[in-house]
C-alpha positions in Angstrom: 36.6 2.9 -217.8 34.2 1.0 -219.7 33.0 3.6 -222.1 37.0 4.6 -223.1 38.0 1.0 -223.7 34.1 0.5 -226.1 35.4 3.5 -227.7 38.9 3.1 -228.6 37.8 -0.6 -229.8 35.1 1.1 -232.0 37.3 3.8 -233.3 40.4 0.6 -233.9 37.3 -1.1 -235.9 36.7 1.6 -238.0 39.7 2.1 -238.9 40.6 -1.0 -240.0 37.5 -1.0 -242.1 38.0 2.4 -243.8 41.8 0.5 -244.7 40.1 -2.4 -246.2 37.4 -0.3 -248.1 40.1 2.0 -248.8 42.2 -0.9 -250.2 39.6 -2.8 -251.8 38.4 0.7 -254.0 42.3 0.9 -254.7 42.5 -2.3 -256.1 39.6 -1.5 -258.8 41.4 1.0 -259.7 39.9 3.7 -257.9 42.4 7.0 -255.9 41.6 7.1 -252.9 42.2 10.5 -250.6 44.9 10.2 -247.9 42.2 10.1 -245.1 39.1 9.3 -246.3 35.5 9.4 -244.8 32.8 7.1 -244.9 31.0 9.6 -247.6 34.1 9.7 -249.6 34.5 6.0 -249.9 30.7 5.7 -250.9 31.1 8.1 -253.5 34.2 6.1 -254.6 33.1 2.4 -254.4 30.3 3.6 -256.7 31.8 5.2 -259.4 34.8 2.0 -259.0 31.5 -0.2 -259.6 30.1 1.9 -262.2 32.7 1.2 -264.5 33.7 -2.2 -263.4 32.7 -4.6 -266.3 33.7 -8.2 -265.6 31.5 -8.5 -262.7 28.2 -10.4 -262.1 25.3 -9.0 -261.3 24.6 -10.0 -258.1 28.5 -8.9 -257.0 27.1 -5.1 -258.8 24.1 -5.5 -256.2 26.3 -6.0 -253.1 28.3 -2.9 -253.9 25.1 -1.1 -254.5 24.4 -2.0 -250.7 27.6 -1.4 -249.6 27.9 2.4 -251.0 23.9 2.3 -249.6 24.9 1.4 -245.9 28.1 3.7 -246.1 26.1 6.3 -246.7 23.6 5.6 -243.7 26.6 4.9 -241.8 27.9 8.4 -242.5 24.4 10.4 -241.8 24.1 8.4 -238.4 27.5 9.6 -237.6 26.5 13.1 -237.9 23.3 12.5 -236.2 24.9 10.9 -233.3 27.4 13.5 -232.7 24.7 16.3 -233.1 22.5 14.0 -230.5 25.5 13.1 -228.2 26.2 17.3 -228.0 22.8 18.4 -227.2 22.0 15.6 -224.5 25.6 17.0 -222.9 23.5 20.6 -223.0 20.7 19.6 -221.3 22.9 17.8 -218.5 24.6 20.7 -218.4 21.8 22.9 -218.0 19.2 20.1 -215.6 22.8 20.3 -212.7 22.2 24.2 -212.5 18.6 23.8 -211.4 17.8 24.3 -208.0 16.7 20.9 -206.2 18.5 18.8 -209.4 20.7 16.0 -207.7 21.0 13.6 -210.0 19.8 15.0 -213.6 20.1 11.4 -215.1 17.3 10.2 -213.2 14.3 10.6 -215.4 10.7 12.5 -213.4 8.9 9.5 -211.9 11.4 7.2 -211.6 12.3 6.2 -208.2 15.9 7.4 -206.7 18.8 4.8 -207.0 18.8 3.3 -203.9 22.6 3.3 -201.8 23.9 -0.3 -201.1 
């Protein structure tokens, strides 16, 4: 299946990510949490850069954007699975209908022809 193998790849890349952030924050001297999540590593990796002196500016900048992307990373998450649940819903509810065959064909869109 092509969505279970994008998945598991997705899930495989995000965990080795968290591990490197989680790694990275530990090696500034920052505790990080036996499991993490993206929120908790922002939080982190800032307060690691706040008081991290011997760096340059422009490194301060890139973990400004970091914590900044981790933190849109984790709000999308949350949208996604709140998005993801209600679309399941409305399939749900569109195969109950009377005269509904295929509810993933949108009004005015031709039927998917058989080949």
């Amino acid at each position: 299946m092509i969505n279970g193998d994008l998945s598991a790849r997705l899930a495989d890349a995000r965990g080795r990510l968290i591990n490197e952030l989680s790694s990275a924050v530990t090696d500034w001297g920052g505790q990080v949490p036996e499991d993490p999540g993206v929120a908790e590593l922002a939080v982190l990796l800032e307060d690691v850069a706040a008081r991290l002196h011997t760096i340059t500016s422009s490194t301060r900048a890139e973990l400004a954007g970091a914590v900044s992307h981790l933190r849109a990373a984790d709000r999308l998450g949350g949208l996604l699975a709140v998005t993801l649940w209600h679309l399941g819903q409305a399939l749900q509810q569109a195969a109950t209908l009377p005269g509904i065959q295929d509810p993933t064909t949108a009004p005015g869109e031709p039927e998917p022809q058989a080949c």
